[in-house]
Each structure stands twice: as structure tokens, then as C-alpha cells.
BABAPA-950623 format. One line per 2 residues: number of its first residue (from 0); their letters; for each residue z, y, x of C-alpha. Coordinates in steps of 0.001 Angstrom, whole numbers, plus 500000, padded with zeros to 6 digits. Example, Ala and Ser with C-alpha at 12.3 -4.5 7.8 and 13.67 -1.06 7.14 Angstrom:
// residues 2
0> AS> 507800,495500,512300; 507140,498940,513670
***
This chain:
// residues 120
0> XX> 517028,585719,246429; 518907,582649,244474
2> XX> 516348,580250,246287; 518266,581801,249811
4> XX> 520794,580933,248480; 519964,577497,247702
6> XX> 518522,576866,251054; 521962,578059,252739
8> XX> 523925,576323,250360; 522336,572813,250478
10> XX> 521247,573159,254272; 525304,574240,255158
12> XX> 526162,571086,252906; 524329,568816,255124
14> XX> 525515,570283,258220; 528850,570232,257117
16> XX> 529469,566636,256710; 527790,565944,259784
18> XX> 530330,567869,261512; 532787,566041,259862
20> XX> 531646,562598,260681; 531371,564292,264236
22> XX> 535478,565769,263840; 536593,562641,261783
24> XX> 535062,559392,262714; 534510,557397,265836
26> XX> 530464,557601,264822; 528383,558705,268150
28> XX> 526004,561736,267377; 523291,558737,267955
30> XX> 525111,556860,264486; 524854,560177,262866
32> XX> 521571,560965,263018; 520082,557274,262606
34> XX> 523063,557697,259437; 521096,560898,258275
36> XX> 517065,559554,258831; 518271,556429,256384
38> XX> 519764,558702,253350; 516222,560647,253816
40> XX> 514753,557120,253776; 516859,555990,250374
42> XX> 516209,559436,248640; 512724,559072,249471
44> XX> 512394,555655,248572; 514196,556110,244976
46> XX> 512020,559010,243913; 515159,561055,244524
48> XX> 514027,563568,247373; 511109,565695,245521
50> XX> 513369,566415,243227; 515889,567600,245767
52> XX> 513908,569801,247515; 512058,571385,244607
54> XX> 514794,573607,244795; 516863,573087,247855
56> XX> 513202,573403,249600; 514444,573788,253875
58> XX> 517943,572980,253269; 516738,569542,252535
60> XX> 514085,569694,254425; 514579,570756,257996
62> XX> 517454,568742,258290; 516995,565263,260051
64> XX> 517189,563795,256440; 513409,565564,255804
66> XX> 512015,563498,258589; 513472,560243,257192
68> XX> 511964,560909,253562; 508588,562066,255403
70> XX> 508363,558958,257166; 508875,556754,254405
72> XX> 506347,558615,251945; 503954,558155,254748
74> XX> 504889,554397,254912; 504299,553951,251522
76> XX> 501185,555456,251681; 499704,553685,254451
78> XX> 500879,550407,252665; 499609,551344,249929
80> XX> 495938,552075,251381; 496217,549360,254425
82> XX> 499282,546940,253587; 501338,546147,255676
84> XX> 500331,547581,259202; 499490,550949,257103
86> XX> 503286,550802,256141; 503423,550884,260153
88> XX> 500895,553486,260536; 501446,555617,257859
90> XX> 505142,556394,258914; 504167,557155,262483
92> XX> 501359,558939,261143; 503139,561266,258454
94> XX> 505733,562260,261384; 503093,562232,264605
96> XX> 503499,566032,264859; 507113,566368,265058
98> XX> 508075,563845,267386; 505519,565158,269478
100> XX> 507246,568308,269581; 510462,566898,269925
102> XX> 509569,564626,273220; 507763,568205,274707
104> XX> 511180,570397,273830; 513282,567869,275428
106> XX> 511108,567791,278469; 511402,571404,278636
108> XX> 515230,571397,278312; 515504,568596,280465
110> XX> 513571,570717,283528; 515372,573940,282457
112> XX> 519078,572307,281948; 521775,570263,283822
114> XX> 522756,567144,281372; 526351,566269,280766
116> XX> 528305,563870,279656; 531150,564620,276665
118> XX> 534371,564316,277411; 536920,563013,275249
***
């Protein structure tokens, strides 16, 4: 039950100050999430992620900032097997699956839904 709690926690954490960049800055939801895939790129790259999700486990983990850190531990180990096209490969490898999903889900939405623009 405490690791619930955790998850909530850490994951409402995450989503809280990007609704707060979204309320109190200027930043474009485009800025946000690149802003988001780099601090799961930094944690990753530092050693600093495992740690963080041994315990915050999905919080961390669904969260844009998962795909970041996934992407760089496959980078590192496709540079570490192949150099430097593995480093390439290995991030586009390690995160194949969901940006596959992703481009099918926004095809779907895009047939099924009438785009708009935000207004200010």
C-alpha cells in the first residue's frame, strides 16, 4: 500500500510542476516536454534514475521523464557494444516500441478528432 502511495506521490510531483511551467511560464507544451525527456536524460546519465524509481517505480516512470532515461541507457548501451552509431541505435532501439505506439494513437485521434488551436 505505501508503494501506492509512492507512485501517486512522485507521479503527482511531476505532473505538478509541469502544470506550473504550463500556468507560469511562457514555455510551449513542446519546451515542456523536450524540458522533461532531458532531466530523464541527466538522471539517467548520472546514475541517478535507478535509484529513483526503485521506489517511485511508475511515478517516475510513465512520465515523459522515463522515456528520456530509457533512451539514454539504451544509448549507452549501444555505444558501448557498437560506438558511436550504437549510441544512435541503441536509443532508438531501447524506445522503438513506444514511439511506435505513440505515432499509431495519434493517427487514431487524429481520424477520430477535430484539432485546435489554443487560444490565449
Amino acid at each position: 500500500m505505501l508503494s501506492y502511495i509512492w507512485i501517486f506521490l512522485i507521479g503527482g510531483f511531476v505532473c505538478s510542476i509541469g502544470q506550473l511551467l504550463i500556468i507560469k511560464t511562457k514555455m510551449t507544451s513542446a519546451r515542456i516536454l523536450v524540458t522533461f525527456v532531458m532531466v530523464g536524460v541527466v538522471l539517467e546519465t548520472f546514475g541517478i534514475f535507478d535509484s529513483i524509481a526503485s521506489f517511485a517505480k511508475a511515478g517516475i516512470n510513465v512520465p515523459i521523464i522515463g522515456f528520456g532515461a530509457s533512451m539514454t541507457k539504451g544509448a549507452i548501451a549501444g555505444a558501448e557494444a557498437r560506438g558511436i552509431i550504437g549510441a544512435f541505435a541503441g536509443g532508438l532501439e531501447a524506445v522503438a516500441a513506444g514511439v511506435a505506439s505513440a505515432v499509431l494513437f495519434a493517427f487514431i485521434f487524429a481520424l477520430i478528432f477535430k484539432a485546435r488551436t489554443k487560444k490565449d
